[in-house]
C-alpha positions in Angstrom: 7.3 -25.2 7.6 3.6 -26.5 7.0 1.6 -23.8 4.9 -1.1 -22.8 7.6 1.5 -22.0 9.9 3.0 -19.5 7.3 -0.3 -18.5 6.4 -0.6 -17.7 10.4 2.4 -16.4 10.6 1.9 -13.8 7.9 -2.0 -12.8 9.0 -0.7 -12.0 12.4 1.9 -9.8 11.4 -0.2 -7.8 8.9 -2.7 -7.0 11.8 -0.2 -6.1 14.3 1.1 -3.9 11.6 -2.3 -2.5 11.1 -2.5 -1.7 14.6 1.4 -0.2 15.3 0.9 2.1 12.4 -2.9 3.2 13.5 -1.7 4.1 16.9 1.6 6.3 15.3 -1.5 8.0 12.9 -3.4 9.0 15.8 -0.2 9.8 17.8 1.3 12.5 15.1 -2.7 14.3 14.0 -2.9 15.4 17.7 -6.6 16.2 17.9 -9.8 14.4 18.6 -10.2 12.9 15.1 -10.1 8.8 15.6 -9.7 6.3 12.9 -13.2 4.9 12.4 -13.1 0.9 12.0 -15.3 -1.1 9.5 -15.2 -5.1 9.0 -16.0 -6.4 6.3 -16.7 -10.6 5.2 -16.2 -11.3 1.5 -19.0 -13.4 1.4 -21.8 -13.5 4.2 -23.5 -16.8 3.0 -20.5 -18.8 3.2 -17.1 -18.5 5.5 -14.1 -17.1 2.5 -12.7 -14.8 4.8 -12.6 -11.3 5.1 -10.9 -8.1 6.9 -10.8 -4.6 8.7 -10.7 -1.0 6.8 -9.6 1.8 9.3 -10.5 5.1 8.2 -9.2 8.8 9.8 -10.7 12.2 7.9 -10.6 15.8 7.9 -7.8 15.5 11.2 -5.4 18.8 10.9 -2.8 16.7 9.5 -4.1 14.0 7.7 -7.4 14.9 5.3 -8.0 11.1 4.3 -5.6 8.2 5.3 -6.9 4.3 5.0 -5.3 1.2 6.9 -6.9 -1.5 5.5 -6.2 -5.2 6.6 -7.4 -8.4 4.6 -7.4 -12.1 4.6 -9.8 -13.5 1.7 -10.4 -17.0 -0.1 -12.0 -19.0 -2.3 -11.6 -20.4 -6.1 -10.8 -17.6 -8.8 -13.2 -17.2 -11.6 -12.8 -18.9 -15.1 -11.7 -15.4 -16.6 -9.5 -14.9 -13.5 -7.7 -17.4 -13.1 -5.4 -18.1 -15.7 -3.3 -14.5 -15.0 -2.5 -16.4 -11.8 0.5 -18.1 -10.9 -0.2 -21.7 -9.6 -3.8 -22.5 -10.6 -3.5 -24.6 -13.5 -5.2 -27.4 -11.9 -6.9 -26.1 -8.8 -8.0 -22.6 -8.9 -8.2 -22.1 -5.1 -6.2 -19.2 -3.8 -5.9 -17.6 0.0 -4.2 -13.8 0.4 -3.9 -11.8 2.9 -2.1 -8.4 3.2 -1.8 -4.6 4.1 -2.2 -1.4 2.2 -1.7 2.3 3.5 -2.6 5.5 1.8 -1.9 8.4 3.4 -3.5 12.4 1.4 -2.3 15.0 3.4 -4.0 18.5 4.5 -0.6 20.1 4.0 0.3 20.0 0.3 4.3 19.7 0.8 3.8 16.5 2.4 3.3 14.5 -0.5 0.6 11.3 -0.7 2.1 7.9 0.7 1.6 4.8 0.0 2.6 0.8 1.7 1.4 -2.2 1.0 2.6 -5.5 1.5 0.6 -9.2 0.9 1.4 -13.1 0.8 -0.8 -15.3 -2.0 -1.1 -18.6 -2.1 -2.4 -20.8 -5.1 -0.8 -24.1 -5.7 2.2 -22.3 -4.2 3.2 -19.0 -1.7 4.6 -16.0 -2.9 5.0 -11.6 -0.7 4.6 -8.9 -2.9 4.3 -5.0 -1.9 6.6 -2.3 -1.9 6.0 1.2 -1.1 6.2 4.5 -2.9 5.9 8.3 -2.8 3.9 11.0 -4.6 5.1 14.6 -3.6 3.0 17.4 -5.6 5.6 20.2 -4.8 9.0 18.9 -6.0 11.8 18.4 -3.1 15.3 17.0 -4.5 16.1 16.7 -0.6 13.3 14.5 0.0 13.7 12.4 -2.6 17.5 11.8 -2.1 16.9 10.9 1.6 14.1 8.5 0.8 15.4 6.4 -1.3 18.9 6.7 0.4 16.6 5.2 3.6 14.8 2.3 1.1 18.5 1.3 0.0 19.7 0.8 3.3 16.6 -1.4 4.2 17.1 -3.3 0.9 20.9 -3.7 1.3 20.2 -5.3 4.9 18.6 -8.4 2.9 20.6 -8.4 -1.1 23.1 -5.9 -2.5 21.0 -6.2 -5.7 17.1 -6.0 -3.9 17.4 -1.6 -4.3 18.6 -1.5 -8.1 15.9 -4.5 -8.6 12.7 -2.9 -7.2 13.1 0.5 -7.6 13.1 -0.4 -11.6 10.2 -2.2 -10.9 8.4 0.9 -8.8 9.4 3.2 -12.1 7.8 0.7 -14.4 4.4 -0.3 -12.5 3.6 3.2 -11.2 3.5 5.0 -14.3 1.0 6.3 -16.2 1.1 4.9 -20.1 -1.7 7.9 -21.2 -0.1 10.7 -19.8 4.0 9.5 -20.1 4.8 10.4 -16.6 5.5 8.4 -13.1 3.3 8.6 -10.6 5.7 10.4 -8.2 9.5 9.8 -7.0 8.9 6.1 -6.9 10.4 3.5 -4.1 10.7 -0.4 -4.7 8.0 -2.6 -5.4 8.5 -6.3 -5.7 5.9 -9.4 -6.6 6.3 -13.3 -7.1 8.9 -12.8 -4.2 9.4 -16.6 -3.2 13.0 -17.6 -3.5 13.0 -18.5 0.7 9.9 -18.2 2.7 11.7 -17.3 6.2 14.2 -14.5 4.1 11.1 -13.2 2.1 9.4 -13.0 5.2 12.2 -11.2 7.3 12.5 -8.7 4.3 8.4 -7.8 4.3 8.5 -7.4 7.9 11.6 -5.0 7.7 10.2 -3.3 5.0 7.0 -2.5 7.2 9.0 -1.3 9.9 11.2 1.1 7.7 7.6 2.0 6.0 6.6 3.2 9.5 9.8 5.1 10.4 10.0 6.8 6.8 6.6 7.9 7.1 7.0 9.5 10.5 10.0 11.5 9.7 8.5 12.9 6.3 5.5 14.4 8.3 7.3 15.3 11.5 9.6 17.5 9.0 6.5 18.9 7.0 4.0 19.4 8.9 4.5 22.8 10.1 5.1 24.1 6.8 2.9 27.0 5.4 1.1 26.8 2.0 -1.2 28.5 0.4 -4.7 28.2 -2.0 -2.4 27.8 -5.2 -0.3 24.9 -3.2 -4.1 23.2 -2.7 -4.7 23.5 -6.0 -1.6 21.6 -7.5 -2.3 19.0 -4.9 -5.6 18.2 -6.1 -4.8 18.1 -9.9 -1.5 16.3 -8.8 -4.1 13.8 -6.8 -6.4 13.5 -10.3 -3.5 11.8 -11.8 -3.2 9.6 -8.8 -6.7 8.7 -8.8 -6.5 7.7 -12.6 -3.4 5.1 -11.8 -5.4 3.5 -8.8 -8.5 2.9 -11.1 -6.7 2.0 -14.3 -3.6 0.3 -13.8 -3.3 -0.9 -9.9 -3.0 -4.6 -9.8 -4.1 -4.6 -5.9 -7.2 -2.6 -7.4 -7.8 -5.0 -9.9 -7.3 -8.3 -7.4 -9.7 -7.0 -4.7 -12.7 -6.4 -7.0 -12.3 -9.5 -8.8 -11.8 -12.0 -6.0 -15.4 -10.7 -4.2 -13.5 -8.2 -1.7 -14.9 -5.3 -0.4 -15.5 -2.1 -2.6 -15.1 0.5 0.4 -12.0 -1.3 1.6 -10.2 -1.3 -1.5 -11.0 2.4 -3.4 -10.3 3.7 0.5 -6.9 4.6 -1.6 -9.0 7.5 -3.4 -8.3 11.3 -2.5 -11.1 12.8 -0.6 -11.1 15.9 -3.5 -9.7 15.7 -6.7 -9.6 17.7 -9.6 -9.5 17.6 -13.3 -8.0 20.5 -15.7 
């Protein structure tokens, strides 16, 4: 298959994503609070591409959730360049992708996270995953979870589950304070062992994305808490936002390819806090 037609492929099912889990957003907060939409174009003197943020705050469910969609590209900077894959000799790259962050108003539904993205240097390769960061501890919730990642992975490779939920442990942890993030997931990058599999496996990981995040709120959202409840969620979401600005590689990526600032920290909290 010729490498604009996978390009194709892949933009049009990240936006059709974008749009499928918008309209299940809007669908489960119930009120008159929309997602507001912002484009955005990496560069405006020159055509390297570019994408849509979707924002939804303060709903009764939801106190901040970004769906942000991209499709950005150029030629990586000389400092850049050489801790990517493929550009040896050219440094021109093309990406495109989707990233979800959900912060909840209830604090026993726990912060979620998706994202999934195709790069292209001198060669293609997906990369995403999707993890979980509860602030009140819930051994149900965790079991089920990953019970509902596993069966998503084992549709594709017995060994995909063991594989990226090792990598989830690794990536989203925090060196400085010598804890993970949350209860983890999978996360997987430099997937590009068979474009059409790879690609069947990022679309069915989107889909189960959708339906796992669904069922957490449906099952949480009437839940009562309490001002002490807040409270550990915003600590708990100080921790997060120290991950997203020190150690996330998507973070990292978007600022140093000329992407846009609001669309990529739209993963930040609304209100954090710091003991």
């Amino acid at each position: 298959m010729e490498t604009d037609i996978k390009k194709k492929l892949v933009k049009n099912w990240f936006k059709i994503l974008q749009d499928m889990i918008c309209i299940d957003i809007e669908e489960i907060e119930k009120s008159k609070k929309k997602f507001i939409s912002n484009h955005w174009k990496k560069n405006k003197r020159k055509d390297e591409g570019g994408g849509e943020y979707r924002i939804l705050e303060n709903g009764k469910v939801f106190e901040k959730v970004g769906v942000n969609f991209s499709e950005v590209y150029g030629k990586f900077s000389k400092e850049f360049r050489n801790k990517i894959p493929g550009t040896n000799s050219d440094p021109s790259f093309w990406a495109s992708g989707i990233s979800v962050v959900m912060h909840m108003q209830n604090p026993h539904i726990p912060a979620i996270h998706f994202n999934t993205r195709y790069i292209h240097t001198s060669f293609g390769w997906f990369g995403g995953g999707m993890d979980v960061t509860p602030c009140i501890k819930d051994k149900n919730l965790e079991k089920w979870f990953h019970k509902e990642v596993k069966l998503t992975c084992d549709r594709h490779n017995k060994n995909f589950y063991k594989k990226y939920k090792k990598k989830c442990d690794e990536y989203f942890y925090l060196p400085h304070r010598k804890e993970t993030r949350g209860i983890g997931g999978i996360f997987f990058d430099y997937k590009k062992e068979n474009w059409n599999n790879d690609f069947n496996f990022v679309r069915d990981t989107g889909l189960t994305f959708k339906r796992i995040f669904r069922e957490i709120i449906n099952k949480k959202k009437h839940k009562k808490w309490n001002t002490k409840q807040k409270e550990i969620q915003y600590l708990k979401r100080g921790k997060y936002v120290e991950f997203n600005l020190l150690y996330d590689r998507g973070t990292k990526f978007g600022l140093q390819t000329g992407g846009n600032a609001n669309a990529i920290l739209m993963s930040l909290p609304p209100i954090a806090k710091w003991k």
